[in-house]
C-alpha positions as CSV (number, residue, x, y, z in Angstrom):
1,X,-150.7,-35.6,-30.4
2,X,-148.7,-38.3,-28.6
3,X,-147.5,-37.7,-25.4
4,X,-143.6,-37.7,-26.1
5,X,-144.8,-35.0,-28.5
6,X,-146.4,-33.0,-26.3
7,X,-143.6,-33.5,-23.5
8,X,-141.3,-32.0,-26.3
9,X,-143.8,-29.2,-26.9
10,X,-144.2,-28.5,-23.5
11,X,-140.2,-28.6,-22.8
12,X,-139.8,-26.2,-26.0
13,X,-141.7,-23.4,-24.3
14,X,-140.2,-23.8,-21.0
15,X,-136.7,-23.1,-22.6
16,X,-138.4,-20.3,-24.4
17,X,-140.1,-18.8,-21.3
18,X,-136.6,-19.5,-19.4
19,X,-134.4,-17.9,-22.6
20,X,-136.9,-14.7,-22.4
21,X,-137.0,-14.0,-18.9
22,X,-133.2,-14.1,-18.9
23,X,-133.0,-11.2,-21.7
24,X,-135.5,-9.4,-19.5
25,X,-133.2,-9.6,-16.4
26,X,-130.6,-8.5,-18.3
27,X,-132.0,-6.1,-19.9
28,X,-133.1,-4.5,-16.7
29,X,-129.5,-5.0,-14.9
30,X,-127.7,-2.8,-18.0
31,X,-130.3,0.0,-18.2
32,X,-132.7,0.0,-15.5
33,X,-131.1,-1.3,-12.2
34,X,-134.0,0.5,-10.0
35,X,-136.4,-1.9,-11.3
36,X,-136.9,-5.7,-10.0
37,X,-138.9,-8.5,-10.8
38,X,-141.3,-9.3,-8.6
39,X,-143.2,-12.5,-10.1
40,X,-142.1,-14.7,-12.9
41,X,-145.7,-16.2,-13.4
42,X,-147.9,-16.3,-14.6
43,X,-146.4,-13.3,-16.4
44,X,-143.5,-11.3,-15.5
45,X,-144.1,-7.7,-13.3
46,X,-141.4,-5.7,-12.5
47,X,-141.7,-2.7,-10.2
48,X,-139.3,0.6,-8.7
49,X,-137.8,3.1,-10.5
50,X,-138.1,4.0,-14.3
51,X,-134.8,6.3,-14.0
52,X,-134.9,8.6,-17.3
53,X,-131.1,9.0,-18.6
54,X,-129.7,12.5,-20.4
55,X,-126.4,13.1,-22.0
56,X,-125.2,14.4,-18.3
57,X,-126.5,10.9,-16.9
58,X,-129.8,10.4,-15.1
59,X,-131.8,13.4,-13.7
60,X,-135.8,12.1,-12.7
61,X,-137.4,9.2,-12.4
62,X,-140.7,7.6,-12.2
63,X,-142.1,4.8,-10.2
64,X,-143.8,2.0,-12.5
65,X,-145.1,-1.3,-12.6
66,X,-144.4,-3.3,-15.8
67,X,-146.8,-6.5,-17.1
68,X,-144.6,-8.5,-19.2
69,X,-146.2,-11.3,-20.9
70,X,-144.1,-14.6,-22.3
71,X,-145.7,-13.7,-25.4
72,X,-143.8,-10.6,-26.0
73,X,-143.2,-8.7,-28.8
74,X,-146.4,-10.4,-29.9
75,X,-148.3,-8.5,-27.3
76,X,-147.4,-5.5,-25.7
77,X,-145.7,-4.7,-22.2
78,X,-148.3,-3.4,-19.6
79,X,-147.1,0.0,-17.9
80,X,-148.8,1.4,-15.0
81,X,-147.4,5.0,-13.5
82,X,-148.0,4.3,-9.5
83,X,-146.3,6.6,-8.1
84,X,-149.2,9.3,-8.5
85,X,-147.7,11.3,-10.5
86,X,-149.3,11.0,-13.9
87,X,-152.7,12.3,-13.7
88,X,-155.2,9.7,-15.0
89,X,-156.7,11.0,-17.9
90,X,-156.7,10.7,-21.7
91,X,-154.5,14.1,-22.3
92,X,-151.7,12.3,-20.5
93,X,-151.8,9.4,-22.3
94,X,-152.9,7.0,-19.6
95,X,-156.0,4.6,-20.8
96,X,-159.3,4.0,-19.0
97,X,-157.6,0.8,-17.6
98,X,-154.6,3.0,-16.0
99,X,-152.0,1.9,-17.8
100,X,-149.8,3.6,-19.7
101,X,-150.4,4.7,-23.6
102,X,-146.9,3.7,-24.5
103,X,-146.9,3.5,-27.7
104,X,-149.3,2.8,-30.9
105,X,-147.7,-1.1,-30.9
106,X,-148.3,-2.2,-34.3
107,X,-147.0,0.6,-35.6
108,X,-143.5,0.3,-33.3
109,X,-143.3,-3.9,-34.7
110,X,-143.6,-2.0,-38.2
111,X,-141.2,0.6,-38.3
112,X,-138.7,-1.1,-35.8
113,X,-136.1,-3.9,-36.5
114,X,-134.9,-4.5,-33.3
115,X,-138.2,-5.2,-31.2
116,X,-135.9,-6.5,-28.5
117,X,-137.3,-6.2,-24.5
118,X,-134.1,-4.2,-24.3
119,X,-134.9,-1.6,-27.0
120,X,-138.1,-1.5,-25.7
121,X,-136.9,-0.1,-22.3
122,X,-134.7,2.9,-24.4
123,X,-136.9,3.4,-27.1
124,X,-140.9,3.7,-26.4
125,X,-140.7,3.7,-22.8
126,X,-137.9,6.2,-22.3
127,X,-139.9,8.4,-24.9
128,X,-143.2,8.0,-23.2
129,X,-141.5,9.3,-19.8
130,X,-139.3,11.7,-21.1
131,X,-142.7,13.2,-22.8
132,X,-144.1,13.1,-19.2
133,X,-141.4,14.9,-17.7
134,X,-141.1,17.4,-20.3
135,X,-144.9,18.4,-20.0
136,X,-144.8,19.1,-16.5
137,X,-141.8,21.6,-16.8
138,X,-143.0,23.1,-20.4
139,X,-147.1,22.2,-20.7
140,X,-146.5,20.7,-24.4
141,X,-145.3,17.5,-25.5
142,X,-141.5,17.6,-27.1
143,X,-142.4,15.0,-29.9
144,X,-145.5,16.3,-30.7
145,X,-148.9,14.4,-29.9
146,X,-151.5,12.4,-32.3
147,X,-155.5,11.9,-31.3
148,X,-156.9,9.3,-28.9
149,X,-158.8,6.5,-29.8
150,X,-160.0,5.4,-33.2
151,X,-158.1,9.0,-35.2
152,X,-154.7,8.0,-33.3
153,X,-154.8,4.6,-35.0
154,X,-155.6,6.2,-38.1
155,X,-153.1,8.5,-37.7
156,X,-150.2,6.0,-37.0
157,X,-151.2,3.2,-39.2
158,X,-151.2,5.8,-42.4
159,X,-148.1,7.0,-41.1
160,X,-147.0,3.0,-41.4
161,X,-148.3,2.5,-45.0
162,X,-147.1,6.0,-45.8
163,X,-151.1,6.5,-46.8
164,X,-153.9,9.9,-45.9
165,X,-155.5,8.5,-42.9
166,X,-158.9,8.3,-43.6
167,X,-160.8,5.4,-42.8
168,X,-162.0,3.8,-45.7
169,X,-158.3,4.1,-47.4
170,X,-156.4,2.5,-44.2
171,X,-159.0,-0.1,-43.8
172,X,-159.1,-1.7,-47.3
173,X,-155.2,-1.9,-47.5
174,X,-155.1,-3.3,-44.0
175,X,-157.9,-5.5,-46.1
176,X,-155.5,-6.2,-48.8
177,X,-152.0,-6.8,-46.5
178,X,-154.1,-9.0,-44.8
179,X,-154.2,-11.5,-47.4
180,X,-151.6,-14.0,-48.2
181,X,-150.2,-12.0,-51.3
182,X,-151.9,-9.9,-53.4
183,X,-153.7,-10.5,-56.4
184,X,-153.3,-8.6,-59.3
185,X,-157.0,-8.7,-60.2
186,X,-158.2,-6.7,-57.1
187,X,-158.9,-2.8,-57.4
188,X,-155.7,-1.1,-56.4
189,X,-155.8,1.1,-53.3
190,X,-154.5,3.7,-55.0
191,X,-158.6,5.3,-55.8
192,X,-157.9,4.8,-59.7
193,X,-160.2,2.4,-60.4
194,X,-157.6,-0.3,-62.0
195,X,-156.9,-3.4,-61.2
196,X,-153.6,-4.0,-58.7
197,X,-151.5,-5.5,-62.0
198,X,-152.2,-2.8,-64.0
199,X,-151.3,-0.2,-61.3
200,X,-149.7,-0.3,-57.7
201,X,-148.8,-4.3,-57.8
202,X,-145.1,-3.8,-56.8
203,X,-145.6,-1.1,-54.4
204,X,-148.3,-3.2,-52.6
205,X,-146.2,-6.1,-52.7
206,X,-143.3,-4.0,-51.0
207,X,-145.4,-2.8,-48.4
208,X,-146.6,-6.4,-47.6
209,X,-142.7,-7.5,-46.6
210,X,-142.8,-4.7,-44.3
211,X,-146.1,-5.1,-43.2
212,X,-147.1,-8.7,-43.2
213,X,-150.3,-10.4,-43.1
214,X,-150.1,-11.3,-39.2
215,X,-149.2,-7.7,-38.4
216,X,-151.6,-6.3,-40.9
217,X,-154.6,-8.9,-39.7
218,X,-153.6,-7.1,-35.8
219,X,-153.4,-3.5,-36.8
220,X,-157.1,-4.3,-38.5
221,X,-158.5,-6.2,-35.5
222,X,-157.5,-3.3,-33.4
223,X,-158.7,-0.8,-35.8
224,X,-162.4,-2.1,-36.3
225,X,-162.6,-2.5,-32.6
226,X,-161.4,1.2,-31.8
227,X,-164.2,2.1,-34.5
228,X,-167.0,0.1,-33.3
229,X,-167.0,-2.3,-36.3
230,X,-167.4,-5.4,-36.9
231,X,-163.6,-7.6,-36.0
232,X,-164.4,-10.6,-37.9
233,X,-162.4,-10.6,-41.0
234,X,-163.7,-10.5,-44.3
235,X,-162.0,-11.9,-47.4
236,X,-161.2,-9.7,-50.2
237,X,-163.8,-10.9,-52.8
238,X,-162.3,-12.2,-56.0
């Protein structure tokens, strides 16, 4: 690469960094004003108060820390609880690191058009501490709760391709999305027996523009590493 390319490159993501944190700021100015950013780099973190909003207006908050990388919606936000609050365990939904189990990620980039930092802030997060809140006043969780771990990925990714989740189902269509397109010569998904042409092509192929390869190749990574398998991808054979 010549260096008037790589100047260009390197001025691209500046303006791309610059044009991101600015929707962050903003975001946080409309919705959140009890939060601030405290560092820009190497990745943004914003800390106060997460103030949780009802029909009557705002009535709790929580105090958080947010890890916001450049990347984002590519990877997700990290949220840490620190004002004490949250006990640190599993059944609240806070993982061995101590951050916050948000969301199931991949399955929010799937189901989700607007994957904005701003819908973010109303959508998962709001839900996550709204669940909080409700749980300390009524010991359950309002939305209802999946399994930790490798059963909660199952769970959410067959919710996402609208599949039972069990494990060797979920993981050979994660198999198939993860491909390119797919072929009409591989064994459909469906358990028949037939080949994809003479069975589920179409419906596959719908599935694939809502779940494409690069989101499909993540939600497998993630899988195989929450079951203790092998990550590196395997090629459908022909």
């Amino acid at each position: 690469m010549s260096d008037a390319r790589r100047t260009h490159s390197a001025a691209e993501r500046q303006t791309k960094r610059a044009s991101f944190l600015a929707s962050v700021v903003a975001a946080i100015e409309q919705s959140q004003p009890q939060l601030s950013i405290v560092a820009t780099e190497p990745t943004i973190i914003v800390d106060g108060n997460y103030v949780l909003q009802g029909p009557g207006g705002p009535f709790d908050l929580y105090e958080v820390r947010l890890i916001i990388d450049y990347r984002y919606p590519t990877y997700a936000p990290k949220v840490f609880e620190t004002g004490g609050r949250i006990p640190k365990d599993a059944g609240r939904h806070i993982n061995p690191d101590g951050d916050c189990c948000v969301t199931v990620w991949e399955e929010w980039l799937a189901k989700t058009q607007n994957t904005t930092f701003s819908q973010f802030l109303w959508g998962p997060l709001h839900e996550f501490f709204l669940g909080q809140w409700w749980f300390e006043i009524k010991g359950e969780w309002p939305f209802g709760q999946r399994d930790h771990g490798a059963r909660g990925l199952l769970q959410a990714y067959g919710d996402v391709l609208n599949v039972r989740p069990r494990q060797e189902i979920v993981l050979y269509y994660l198999r198939l999305l993860s491909q390119d397109w797919p072929k009409g010569h591989w064994l459909c998904p469906c358990g028949s027996g037939v080949n994809l042409r003479k069975c589920h092509r179409q419906e596959l192929c719908e599935l694939h523009e809502r779940v494409p390869s690069v989101l499909a190749r993540r939600m497998l990574r993630q899988l195989r590493l929450n079951l203790g398998l092998a990550v590196r991808h395997r090629k459908v054979r022909a």
